[in-house]
N, C-alpha and C positions, 0 to 999 in steps of 0.2 A: 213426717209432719209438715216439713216443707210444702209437700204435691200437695197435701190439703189446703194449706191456706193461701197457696197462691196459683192453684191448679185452674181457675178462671184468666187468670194473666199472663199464660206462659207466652204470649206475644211478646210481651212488652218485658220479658224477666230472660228471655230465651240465651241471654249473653252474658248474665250475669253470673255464671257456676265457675267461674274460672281464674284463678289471680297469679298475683304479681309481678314483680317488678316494676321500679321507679321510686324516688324517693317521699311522692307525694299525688294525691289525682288533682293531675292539673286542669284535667278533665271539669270538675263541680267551679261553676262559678255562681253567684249570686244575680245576677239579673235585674232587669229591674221592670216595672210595668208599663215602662216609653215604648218598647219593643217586647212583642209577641215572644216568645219559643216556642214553634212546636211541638219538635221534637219532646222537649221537657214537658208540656200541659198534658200532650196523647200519655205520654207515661205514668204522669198522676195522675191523670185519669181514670186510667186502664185499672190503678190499685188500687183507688176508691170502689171504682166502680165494681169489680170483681170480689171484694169484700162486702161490702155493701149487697149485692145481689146474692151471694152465694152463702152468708153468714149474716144474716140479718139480725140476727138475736145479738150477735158481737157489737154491739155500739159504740164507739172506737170516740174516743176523745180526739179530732181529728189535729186540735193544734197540736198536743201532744206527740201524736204522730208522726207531726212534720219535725221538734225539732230532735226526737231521736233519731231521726232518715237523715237531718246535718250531720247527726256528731257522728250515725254510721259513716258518711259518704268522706268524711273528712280523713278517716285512717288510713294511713299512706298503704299504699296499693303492694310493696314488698308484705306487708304485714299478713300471713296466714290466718294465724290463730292466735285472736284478738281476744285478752281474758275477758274484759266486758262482754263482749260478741258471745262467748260465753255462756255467760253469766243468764244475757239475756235469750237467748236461746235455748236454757232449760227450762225458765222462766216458761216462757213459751209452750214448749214442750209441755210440762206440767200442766200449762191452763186448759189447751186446745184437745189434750189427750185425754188428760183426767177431769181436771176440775168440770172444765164444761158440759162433757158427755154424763158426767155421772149428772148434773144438774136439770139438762137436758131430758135422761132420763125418769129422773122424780117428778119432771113437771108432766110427762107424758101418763107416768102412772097413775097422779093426783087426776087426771085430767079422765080417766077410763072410768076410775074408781066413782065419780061423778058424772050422772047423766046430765047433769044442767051445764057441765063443761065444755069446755071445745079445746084443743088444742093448735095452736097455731102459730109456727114460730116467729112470721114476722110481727106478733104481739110481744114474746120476748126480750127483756133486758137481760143480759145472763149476767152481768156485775151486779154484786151486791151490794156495793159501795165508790162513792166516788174515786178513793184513794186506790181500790183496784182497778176500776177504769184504766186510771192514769197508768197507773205502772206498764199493763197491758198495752196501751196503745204506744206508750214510749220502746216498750222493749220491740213492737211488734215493727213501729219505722224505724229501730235501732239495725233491724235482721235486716230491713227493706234497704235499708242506706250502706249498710255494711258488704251486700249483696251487689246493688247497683254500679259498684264505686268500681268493680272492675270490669264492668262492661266496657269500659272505654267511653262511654257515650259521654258527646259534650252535652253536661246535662247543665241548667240553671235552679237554685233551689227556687227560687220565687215563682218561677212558672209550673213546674213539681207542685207544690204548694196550693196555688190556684188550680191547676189538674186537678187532685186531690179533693179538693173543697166541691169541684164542679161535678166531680164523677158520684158525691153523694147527695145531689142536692134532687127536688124530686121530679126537675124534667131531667134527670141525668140520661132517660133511655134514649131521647131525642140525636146530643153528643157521641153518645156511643158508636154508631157505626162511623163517623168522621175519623172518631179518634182512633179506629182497627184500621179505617181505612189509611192510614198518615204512618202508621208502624208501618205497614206491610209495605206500602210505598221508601218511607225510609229504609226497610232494608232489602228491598229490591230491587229499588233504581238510587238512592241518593246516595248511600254509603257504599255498594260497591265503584260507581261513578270516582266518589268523593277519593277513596283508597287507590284506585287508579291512578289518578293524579299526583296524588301524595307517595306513592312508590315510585312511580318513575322518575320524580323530583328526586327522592333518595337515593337512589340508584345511581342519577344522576351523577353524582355528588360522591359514593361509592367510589365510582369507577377513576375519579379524579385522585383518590387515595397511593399512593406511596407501594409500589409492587402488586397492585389489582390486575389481573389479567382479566381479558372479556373474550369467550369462547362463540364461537356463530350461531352457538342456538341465544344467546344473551345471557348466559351462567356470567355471573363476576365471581373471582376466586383468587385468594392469597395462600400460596403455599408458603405457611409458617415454618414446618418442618419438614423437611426431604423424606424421609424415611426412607428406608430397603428399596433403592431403584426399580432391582430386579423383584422386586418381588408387591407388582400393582393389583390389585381386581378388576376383573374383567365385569362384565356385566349379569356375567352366569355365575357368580361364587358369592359367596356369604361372606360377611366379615364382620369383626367385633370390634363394638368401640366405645369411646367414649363422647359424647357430644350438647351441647348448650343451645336452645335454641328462641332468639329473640326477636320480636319486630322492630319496624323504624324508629319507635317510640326507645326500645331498651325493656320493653315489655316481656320479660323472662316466660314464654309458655309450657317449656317442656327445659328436663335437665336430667341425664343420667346421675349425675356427678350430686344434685341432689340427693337423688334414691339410693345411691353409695355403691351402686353395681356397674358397668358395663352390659351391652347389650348386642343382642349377635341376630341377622336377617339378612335374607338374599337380598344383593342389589336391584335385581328387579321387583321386589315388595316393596318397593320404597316410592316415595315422590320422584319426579323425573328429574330434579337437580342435583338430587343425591345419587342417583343412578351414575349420575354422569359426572359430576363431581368427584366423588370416592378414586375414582378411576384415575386423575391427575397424581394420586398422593404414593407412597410406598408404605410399605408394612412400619408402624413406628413413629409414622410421619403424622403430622397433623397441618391440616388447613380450613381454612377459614369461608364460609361458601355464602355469597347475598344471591338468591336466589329469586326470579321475579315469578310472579302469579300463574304467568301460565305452565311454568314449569313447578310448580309448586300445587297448592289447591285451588287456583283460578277463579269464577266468579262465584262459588259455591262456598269455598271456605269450610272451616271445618275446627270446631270449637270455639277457644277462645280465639282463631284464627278467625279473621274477618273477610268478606268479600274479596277478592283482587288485591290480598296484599301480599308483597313480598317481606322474605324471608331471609333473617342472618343465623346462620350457623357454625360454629367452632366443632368442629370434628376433630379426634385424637382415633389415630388408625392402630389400634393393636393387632390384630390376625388379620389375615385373608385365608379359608377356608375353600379352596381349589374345589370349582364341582369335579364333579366325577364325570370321562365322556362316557354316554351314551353305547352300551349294549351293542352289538350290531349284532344283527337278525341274520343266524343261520340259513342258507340257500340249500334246500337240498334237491339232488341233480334229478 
């Protein structure tokens, strides 16, 4: 249900699937109309405009809209599964699934059934009343805001807002290419740039920490725990562990200890700080790894992972899984 109603916007949504950590998004500020945002207008924009274009018959109460995209964007960023969130997401579900389509379809049928007819959806209102309007458009920027909030992105509502309003207005088509072109720009030159700066600051700052060691490829690492001397990973074995892993922010992306399992992969299928990392610790042992960008996922990034940033991880080394050497190839005389 999701890909449908925001399957026109995956630019500007493309960072939004992924959460937590932090006790708040410090991210959402309010703004004010002294000073532009771009980032924030290209975004609402992008949702107006993509609804608007792609669901015309949906006529979205647009204030409404906006102030469910606040109260989404305000739930602190640790929070998964939000009962509102919910609530309004079956909502949802329900309208766009059923209600709509079935309505959609009666109007197509009345519409055959009569030659003096025409069918046309951007003629349609698909609400049949004010009070569903509303609910729909609140539940639907409740998803938007609830969605956004862990993008990370410093967003401002006021200019989301104004986005919004602009991307349905009816020279909206005009805006539209500025506003694709300013995402793609923001995530192809501003925020990897931006992340750059802000990891190496951190790192920085890492390295100054109380038993950090710093290796010559630029690995920083703290062995918490020694573990089994004798008994390290090499870069050819497998091992199984436990591990947490966070950005500069405290941004929780990944966590076995969540999923209540440990998890077991060759050192070489891993990112290259881990590769290299593991290999300091002993069987048992656990240590701590800030890993920077290029030894990690670099300017690419890779989920809720963002362009150029580096990376803190707490690894717990339970096994090392010895490979096996290689076969050697009978000679025969």
């Amino acid at each position: 249900m999701k890909k449908m109603i925001y399957g026109a916007i995956s630019l500007a949504v493309a960072l939004m699937m992924v959460s937590c950590g932090g006790s708040g998004s410090q991210y959402i500020t309010k703004g004010n109309k002294s000073v532009m945002d771009s980032l924030s207008h290209a975004v609402g924009f992008s949702v107006g405009y993509g609804t608007a274009q792609n669901m015309p018959d949906v006529r979205m109460d647009w204030d409404e809209v906006m102030k469910g995209a606040e109260k989404g964007m305000k739930v602190a960023l640790d929070v998964k599964e939000d009962p509102q969130h919910q609530e309004v997401y079956s909502t949802l579900e329900e309208f766009f699934m059923n209600v709509r389509q079935a309505r959609l379809t009666e109007m197509r049928t009345a519409a055959e059934a009569d030659s003096t007819k025409s069918f046309n959806i951007k003629d349609v209102d698909i609400f049949e009343n004010e009070a569903e309007r509303k609910e729909i458009s609140y539940a639907y920027g409740y998803d938007f805001g609830f969605n956004v909030r862990t993008s990370r992105m410093p967003l401002q509502t006021y200019w989301v807002a104004e986005g919004l309003k602009a991307g349905v207005a009816e020279d909206a088509d005009t805006g539209y290419r500025a506003s694709q072109d300013y995402l793609r720009r923001y995530y192809m030159e501003i925020l990897p740039a931006t992340n750059l700066e802000k990891s190496a600051a951190w790192l920085a700052e890492v390295e100054k920490k109380s038993g950090v060691q710093k290796s010559e490829s630029g690995l920083l690492y703290r062995i918490d725990r020694a573990g089994d001397e004798n008994v390290k990973p090499t870069a050819q074995d497998k091992v199984k562990v436990d591990y947490e892993g966070k950005l500069s922010d405290g941004f929780v992306f990944d966590s076995s200890y969540e999923r209540g399992e440990p998890i077991e992969f060759p050192l070489l299928g891993v990112i290259k700080g881990w590769t290299e990392g593991l290999q300091y610790v002993g069987k048992g042992g656990q240590i701590t790894l800030w890993i920077p960008a290029d030894l990690a996922y670099g300017p690419r990034g890779g989920g809720s992972i963002g362009p150029n940033e580096a990376l803190e991880f707490k690894v717990e080394l339970h096994d090392v899984i010895v490979a096996e050497p290689a076969a050697e190839e009978s000679v025969e005389e």
